[in-house]
TORLUM-44585 format. One line per 2 residues: their letters; for each residue x, y, z of C-alpha. Coordinates in nm, 3 decimals, decimal comma. Each point is the difference from the previous one (the first is absolute). Layout:
<recs>
a) X:Y:Z  ...
</recs>
This chain:
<recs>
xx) 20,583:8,199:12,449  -0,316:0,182:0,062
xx) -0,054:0,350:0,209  -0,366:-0,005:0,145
xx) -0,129:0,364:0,077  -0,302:0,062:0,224
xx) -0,222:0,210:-0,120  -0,180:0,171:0,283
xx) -0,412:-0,041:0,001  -0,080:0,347:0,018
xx) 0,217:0,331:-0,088  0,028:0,227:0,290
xx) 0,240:0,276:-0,133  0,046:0,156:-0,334
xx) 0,286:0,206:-0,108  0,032:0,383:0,156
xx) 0,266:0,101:-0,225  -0,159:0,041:-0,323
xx) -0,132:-0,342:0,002  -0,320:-0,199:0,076
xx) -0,062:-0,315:0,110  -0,373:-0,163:0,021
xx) -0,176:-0,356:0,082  0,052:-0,293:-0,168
xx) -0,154:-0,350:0,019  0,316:-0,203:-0,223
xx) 0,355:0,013:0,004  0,145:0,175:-0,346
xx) 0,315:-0,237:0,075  -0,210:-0,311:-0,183
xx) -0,099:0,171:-0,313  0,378:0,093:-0,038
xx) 0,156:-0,348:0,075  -0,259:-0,156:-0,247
xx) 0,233:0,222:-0,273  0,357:-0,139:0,112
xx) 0,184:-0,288:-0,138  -0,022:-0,176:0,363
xx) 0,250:-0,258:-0,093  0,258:0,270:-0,130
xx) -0,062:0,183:0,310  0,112:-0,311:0,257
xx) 0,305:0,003:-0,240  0,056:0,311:-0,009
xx) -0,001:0,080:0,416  0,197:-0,344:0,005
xx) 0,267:0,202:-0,154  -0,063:0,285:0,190
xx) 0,094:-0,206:0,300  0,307:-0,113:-0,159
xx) 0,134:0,292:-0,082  -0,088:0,176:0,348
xx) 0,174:-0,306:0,204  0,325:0,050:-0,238
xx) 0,036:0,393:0,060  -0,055:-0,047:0,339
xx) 0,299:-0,266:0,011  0,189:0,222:-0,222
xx) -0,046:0,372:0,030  0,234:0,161:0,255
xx) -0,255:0,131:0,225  -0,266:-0,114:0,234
xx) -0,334:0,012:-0,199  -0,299:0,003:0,251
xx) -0,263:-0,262:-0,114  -0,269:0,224:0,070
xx) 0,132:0,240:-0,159  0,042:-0,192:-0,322
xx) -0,378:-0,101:0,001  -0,113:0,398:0,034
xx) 0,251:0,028:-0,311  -0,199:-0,218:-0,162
xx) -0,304:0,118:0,098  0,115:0,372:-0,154
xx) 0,110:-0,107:-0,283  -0,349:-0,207:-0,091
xx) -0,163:0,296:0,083  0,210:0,243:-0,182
xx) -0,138:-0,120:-0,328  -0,344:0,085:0,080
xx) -0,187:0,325:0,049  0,097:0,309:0,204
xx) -0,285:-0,085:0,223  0,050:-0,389:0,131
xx) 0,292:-0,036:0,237  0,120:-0,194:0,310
xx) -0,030:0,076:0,338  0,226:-0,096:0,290
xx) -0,203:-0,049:0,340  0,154:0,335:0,120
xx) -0,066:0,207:-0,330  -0,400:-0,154:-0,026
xx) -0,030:0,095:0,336  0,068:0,392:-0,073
xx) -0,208:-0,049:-0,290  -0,313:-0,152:0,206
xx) 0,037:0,265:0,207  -0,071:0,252:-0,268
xx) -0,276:-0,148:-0,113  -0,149:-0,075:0,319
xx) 0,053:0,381:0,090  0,101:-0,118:0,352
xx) 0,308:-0,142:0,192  0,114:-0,023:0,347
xx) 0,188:0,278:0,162  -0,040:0,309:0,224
xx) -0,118:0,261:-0,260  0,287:0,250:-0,113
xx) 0,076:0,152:-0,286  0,355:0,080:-0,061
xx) 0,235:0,229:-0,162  0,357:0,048:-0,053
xx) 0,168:0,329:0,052  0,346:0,041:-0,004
xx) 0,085:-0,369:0,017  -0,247:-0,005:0,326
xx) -0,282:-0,222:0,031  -0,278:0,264:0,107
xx) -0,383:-0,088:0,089  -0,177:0,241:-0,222
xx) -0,338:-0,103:0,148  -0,126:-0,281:0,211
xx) -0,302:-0,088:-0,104  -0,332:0,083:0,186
xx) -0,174:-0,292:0,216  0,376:-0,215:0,008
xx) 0,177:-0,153:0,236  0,267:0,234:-0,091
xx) -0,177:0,336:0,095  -0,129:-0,163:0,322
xx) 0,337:-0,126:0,132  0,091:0,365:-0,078
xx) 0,172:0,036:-0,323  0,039:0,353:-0,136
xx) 0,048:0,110:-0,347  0,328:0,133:-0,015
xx) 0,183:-0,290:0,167  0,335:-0,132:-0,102
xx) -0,024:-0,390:-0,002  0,360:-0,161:0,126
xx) -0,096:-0,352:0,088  -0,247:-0,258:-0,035
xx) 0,046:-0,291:0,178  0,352:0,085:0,110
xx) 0,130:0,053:-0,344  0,126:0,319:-0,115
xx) -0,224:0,143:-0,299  0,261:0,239:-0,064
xx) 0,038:0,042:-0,392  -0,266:-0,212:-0,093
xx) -0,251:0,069:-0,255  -0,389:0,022:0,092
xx) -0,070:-0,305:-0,158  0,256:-0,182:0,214
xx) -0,125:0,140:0,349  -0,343:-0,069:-0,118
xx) 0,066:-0,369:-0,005  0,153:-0,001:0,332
xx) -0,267:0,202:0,134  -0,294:-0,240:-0,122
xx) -0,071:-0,315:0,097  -0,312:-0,218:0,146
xx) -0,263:0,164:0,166  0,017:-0,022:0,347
xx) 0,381:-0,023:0,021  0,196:0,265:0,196
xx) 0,296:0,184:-0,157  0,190:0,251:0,163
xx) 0,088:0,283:-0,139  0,311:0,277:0,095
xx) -0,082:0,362:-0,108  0,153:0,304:0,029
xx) -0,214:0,322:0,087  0,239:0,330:0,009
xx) 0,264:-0,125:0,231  -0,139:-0,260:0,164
xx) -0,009:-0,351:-0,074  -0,353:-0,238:0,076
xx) -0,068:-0,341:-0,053  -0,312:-0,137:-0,044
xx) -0,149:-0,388:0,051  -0,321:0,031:-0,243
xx) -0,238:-0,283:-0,091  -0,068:-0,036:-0,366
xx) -0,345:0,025:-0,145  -0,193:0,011:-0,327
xx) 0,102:0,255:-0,227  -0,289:0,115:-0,267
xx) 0,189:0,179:-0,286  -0,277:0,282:-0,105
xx) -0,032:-0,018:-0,376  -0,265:0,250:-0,054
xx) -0,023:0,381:0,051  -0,261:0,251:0,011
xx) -0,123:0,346:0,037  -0,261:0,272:-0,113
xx) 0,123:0,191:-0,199  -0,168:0,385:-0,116
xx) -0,350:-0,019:-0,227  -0,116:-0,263:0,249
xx) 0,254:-0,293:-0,206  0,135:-0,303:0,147
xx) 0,334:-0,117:-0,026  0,058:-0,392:-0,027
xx) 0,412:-0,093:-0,013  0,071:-0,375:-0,040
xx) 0,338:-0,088:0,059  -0,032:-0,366:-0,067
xx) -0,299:-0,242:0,024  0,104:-0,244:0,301
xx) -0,185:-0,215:0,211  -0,141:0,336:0,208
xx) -0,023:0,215:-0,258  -0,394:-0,051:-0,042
xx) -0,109:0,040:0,343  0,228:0,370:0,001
xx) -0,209:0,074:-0,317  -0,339:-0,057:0,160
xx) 0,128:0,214:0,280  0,100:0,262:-0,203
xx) -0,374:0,028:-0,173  -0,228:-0,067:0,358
xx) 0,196:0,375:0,018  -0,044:0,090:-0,289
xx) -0,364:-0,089:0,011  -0,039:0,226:0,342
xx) 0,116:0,289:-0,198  -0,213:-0,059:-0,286
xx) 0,277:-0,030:-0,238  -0,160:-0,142:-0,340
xx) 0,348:0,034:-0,242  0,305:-0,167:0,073
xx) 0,401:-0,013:-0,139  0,100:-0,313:-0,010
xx) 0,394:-0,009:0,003  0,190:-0,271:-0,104
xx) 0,307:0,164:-0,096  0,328:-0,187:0,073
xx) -0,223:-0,299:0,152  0,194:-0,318:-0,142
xx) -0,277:-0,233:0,057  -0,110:-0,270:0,237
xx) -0,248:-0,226:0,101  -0,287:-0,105:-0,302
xx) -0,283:-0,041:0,227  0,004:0,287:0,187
xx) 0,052:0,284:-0,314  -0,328:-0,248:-0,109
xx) -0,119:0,087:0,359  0,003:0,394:-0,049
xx) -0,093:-0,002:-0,359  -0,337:-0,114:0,149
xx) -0,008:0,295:0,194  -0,024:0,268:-0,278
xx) -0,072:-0,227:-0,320  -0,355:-0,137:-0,086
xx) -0,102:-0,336:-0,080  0,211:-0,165:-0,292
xx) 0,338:-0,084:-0,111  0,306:0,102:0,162
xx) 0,259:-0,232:-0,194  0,079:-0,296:-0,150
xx) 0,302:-0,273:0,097  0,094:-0,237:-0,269
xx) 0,183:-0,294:0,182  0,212:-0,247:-0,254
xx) -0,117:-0,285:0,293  -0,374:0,078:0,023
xx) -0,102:0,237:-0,278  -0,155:0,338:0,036
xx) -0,217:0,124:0,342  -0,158:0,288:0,043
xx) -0,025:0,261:0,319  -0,269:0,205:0,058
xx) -0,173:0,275:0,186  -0,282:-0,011:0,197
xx) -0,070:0,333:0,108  -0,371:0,113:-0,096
xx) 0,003:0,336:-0,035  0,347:0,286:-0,077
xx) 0,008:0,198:0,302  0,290:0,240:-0,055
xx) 0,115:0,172:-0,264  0,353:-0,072:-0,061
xx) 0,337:0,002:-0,209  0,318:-0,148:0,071
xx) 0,375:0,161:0,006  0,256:-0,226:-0,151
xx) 0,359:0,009:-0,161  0,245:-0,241:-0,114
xx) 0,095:-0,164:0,315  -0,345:-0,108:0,028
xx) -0,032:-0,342:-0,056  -0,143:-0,333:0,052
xx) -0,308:-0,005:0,233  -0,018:0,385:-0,031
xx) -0,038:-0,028:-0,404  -0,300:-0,249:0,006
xx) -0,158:0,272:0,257  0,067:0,271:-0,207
xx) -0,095:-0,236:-0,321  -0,327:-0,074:0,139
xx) -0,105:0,344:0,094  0,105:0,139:-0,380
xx) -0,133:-0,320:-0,148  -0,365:-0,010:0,214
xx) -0,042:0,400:-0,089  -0,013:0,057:0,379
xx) 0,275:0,305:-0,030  0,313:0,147:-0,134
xx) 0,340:-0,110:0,012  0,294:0,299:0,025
xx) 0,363:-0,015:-0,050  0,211:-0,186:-0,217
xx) 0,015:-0,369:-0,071  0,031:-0,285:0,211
xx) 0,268:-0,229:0,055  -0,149:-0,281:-0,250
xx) -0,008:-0,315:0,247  -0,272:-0,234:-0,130
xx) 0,093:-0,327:0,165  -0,102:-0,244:0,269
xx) 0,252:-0,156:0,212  -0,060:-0,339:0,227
xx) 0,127:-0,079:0,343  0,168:-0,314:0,090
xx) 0,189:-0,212:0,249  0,279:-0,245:-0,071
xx) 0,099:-0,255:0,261  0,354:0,133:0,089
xx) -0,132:0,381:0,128  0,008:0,205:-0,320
xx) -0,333:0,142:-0,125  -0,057:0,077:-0,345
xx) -0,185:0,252:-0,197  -0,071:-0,074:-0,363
xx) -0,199:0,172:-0,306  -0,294:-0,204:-0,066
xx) -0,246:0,263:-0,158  -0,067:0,334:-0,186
xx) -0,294:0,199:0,080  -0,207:0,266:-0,228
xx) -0,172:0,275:0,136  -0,390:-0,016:0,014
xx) -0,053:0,114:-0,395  0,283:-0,308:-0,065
xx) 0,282:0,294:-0,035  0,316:-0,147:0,029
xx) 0,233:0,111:0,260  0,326:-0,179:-0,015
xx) 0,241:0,229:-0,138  -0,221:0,246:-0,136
xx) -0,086:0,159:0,403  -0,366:0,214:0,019
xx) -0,025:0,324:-0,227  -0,158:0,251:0,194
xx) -0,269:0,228:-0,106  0,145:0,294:0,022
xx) 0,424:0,007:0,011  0,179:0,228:0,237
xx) 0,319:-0,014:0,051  0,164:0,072:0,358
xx) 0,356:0,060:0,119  -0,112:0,030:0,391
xx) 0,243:-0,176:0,174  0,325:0,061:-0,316
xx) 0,246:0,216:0,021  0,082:0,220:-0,250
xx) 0,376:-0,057:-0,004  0,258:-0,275:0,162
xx) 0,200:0,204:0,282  0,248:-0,300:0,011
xx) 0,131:0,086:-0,359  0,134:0,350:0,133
xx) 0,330:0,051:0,154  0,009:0,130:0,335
xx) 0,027:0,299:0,122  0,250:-0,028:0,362
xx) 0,018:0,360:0,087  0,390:-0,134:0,072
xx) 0,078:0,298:-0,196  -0,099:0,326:-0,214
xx) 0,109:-0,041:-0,317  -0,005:0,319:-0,258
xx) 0,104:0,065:-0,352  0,208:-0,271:-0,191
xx) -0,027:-0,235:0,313  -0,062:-0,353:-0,170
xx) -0,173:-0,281:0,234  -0,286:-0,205:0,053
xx) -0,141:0,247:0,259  0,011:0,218:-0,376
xx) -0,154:-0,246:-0,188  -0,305:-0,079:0,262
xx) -0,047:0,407:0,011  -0,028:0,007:-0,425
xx) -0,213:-0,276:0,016  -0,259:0,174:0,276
xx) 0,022:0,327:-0,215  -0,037:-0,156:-0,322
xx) -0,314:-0,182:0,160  -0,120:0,293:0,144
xx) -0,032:0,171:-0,347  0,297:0,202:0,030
xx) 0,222:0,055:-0,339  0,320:-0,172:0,063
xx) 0,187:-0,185:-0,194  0,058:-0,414:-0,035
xx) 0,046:-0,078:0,349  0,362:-0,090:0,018
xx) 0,138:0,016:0,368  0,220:0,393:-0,117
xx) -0,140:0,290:0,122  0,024:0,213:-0,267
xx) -0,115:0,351:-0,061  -0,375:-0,085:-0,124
xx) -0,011:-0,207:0,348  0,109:0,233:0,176
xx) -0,262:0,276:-0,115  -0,237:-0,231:0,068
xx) 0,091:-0,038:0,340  -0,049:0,330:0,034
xx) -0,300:0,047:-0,133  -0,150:-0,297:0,204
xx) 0,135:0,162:0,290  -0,164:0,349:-0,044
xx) -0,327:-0,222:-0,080  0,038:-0,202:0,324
xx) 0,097:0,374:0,186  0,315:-0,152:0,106
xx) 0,390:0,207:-0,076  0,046:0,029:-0,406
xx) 0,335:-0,022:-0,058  0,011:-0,361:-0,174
xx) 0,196:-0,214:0,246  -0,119:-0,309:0,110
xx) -0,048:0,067:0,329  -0,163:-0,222:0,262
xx) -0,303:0,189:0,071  -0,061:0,000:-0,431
xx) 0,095:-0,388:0,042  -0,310:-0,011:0,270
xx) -0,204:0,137:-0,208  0,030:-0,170:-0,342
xx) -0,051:-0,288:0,175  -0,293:0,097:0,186
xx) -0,125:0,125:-0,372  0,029:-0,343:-0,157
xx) -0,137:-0,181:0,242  -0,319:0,176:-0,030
xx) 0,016:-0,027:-0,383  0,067:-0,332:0,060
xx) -0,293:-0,055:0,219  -0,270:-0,248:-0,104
xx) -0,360:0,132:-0,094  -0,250:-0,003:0,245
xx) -0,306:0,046:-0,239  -0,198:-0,249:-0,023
xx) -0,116:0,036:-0,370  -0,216:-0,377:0,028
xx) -0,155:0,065:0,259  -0,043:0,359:-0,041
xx) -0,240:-0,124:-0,360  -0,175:-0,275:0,179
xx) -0,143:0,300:0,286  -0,047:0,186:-0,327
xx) -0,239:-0,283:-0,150  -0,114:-0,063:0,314
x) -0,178:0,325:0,083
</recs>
């Protein structure tokens, strides 16, 4: 028994999340069967079959046939790389959607707060702010169905659908309940942001290089070009990856003529991409860390490689291969490893990431502590020397954080505690007297969630103004 895959002619789509996927004449599948025992193999799924039918007569259970053969699809797949899987119809079409940086819907983004499903902004130019939508909104319904308790992600796919459909959606707006019938359209997912920033620099952030990523580039510099802005951050921080063509695309807008990388194929050898751009315009270097990866390390790779500027932060993520898109007859798509590429000086990437030229580290975004590991503090009552409880333990822990010269947190509060209650009170200008009082549980609280706070500065980009000016 043979399974026949058809290869599609041309690749549309390449991995978004930290993968890549480029054009290929032949199928990969050939070279591989030329290595298998083909005979063994018809034995072999013979057996297979045998031993399906029998469970099936056997085990206790219904067994789903379909979902036998997605089994057995997993478990092929398990044995190869991180980076090929199988995709169900539903779960390629989220991922097409990604990469295509567009999907049919009504142009909302939302939020949960407090187990409510709230619009925290409808996007400009969308059917959603012309039928009305507000940010602020509590979605209830879509389509008749209650959304209460269900997770973005969820109310997202309810909310989507083909362009040109209606769906109806029930909101609540202070205490009064609206319903809406709005007609879906084409939603462009914005992948690119910029701004001027002081000394006359411009400020490039790539989020991920999708199918519209290149035309919100060349946007971005016809404005920067009106304010005569000649040096440029790059920032490919966080960006997991995307489409090959189109980081090849905007590498031609800032690199000169000359290598950009190299993709060694086990079907068809070793190709080469290029860039055709005559003449650097801008001066530029590039903002990365360790969730940069894929698409976004060949970009930074060819920048550092071609001499054209500086890369900042730490290293990158250390994806270096090529997957391939394909169809199989029965509605699953697959993506599969069929290359590795090398930057433009033949640097290799896989596992290794993109050293930058100049490392800095950055906690923007981290917390300095875990709140969650700290007992709280109920203000259900006011506990004071020799009281022993968690609400203890949680105020030892905050003090001891704090820098104040406790002892081993241990849930007793014992005399050094209770000092240094005291003393944190008269520091905090609240009653000293040492009891754990509500308004002192208020405020260690308050106090270790600001110590807890993450840091805002921006130490990355902070050097790449630096080297910029």
């Amino acid at each position: 028994m043979k399974v026949n895959f058809s290869l599609k002619k041309q690749f549309k789509k390449i991995l978004s999340l930290m993968l890549i996927v480029i054009m290929v004449i032949s199928s990969p599948f050939s070279v591989y069967a030329a290595e298998l025992d083909v005979d063994k193999l018809d034995e072999d799924i013979e057996l297979l079959k045998l031993v399906i039918q029998d469970i099936n007569k056997l085990y206790q259970y219904d067994i789903n046939q379909d979902d036998i053969i997605k089994a057995l699809y997993d478990g092929f797949f398990s044995i190869l790389d991180d980076y090929s899987v199988i995709y169900t119809k539903e779960e390629y079409q989220s991922f097409d959607e990604h990469i295509s940086g567009e999907f049919g819907g009504i142009g909302v983004q939302i939020t949960v707060e407090k187990d409510k499903l709230i619009i925290s902004s409808p996007l400009p130019n969308t059917p959603a702010i012309k039928a009305g939508i507000k940010a602020g909104d509590e979605i209830i319904a879509v389509n008749g169905q209650s959304v209460v308790g269900f997770t973005t992600t969820q109310a997202s796919k309810l909310i989507k659908g083909d362009i040109g459909t209606v769906v109806n959606i029930e909101i609540k707006r202070g205490d009064t309940k609206l319903s809406f019938n709005i007609k879906r359209d084409k939603i462009v997912v914005s992948s690119v942001e910029s701004k001027i920033l002081d000394n006359n620099i411009g400020y490039l952030k790539i989020t991920d290089f999708n199918e519209n990523t290149t035309e919100q580039v060349e946007e971005a510099l016809i404005n920067f070009d009106k304010n005569k802005i000649a040096k440029i951050i790059l920032d490919v921080r966080d960006n997991p990856g995307g489409l090959l063509n189109v980081a090849i695309d905007i590498l031609n807008l800032f690199v000169p003529k000359g290598p950009l990388l190299y993709v060694n194929y086990k079907s068809s050898g070793e190709k080469v991409f290029e860039s055709t751009l005559e003449k650097q315009k801008y001066k530029v270097c590039v903002l990365v860390n360790e969730y940069s990866a894929s698409a976004s390390e060949i970009f930074a790779g060819a920048i550092q490689d071609r001499g054209v500027g500086k890369i900042i932060g730490t290293t990158t993520y250390g994806k270096g291969v090529v997957q391939g898109l394909f169809t199989i007859p029965n509605g699953f798509n697959i993506k599969l490893t069929i290359a590795e590429y090398f930057t433009a000086n033949r640097n290799k990437v896989q596992g290794l990431g993109i050293k930058p030229n100049i490392v800095v580290e950055n906690k923007i975004g981290q917390a300095k502590i875990d709140l969650s590991t700290y007992p709280e503090l109920k203000k259900d009552r006011k506990p004071t020397l020799n009281t022993i409880g968690l609400d203890v333990l949680g105020a030892e822990m905050i003090l001891k954080t704090l820098g104040y010269k406790v002892n081993e947190p241990d849930g007793i509060l014992d005399a050094v505690t209770f000092e240094q209650i005291k003393l944190f009170q008269k520091n905090n200008n609240l009653h000293s007297y040492g009891v754990l009082d509500f308004a002192t549980q208020d405020a260690l609280g308050s106090a270790i969630k600001l110590f807890a706070a993450p840091e805002t500065e921006d130490l990355q980009l902070k050097k790449a103004i630096e080297i910029m000016k």
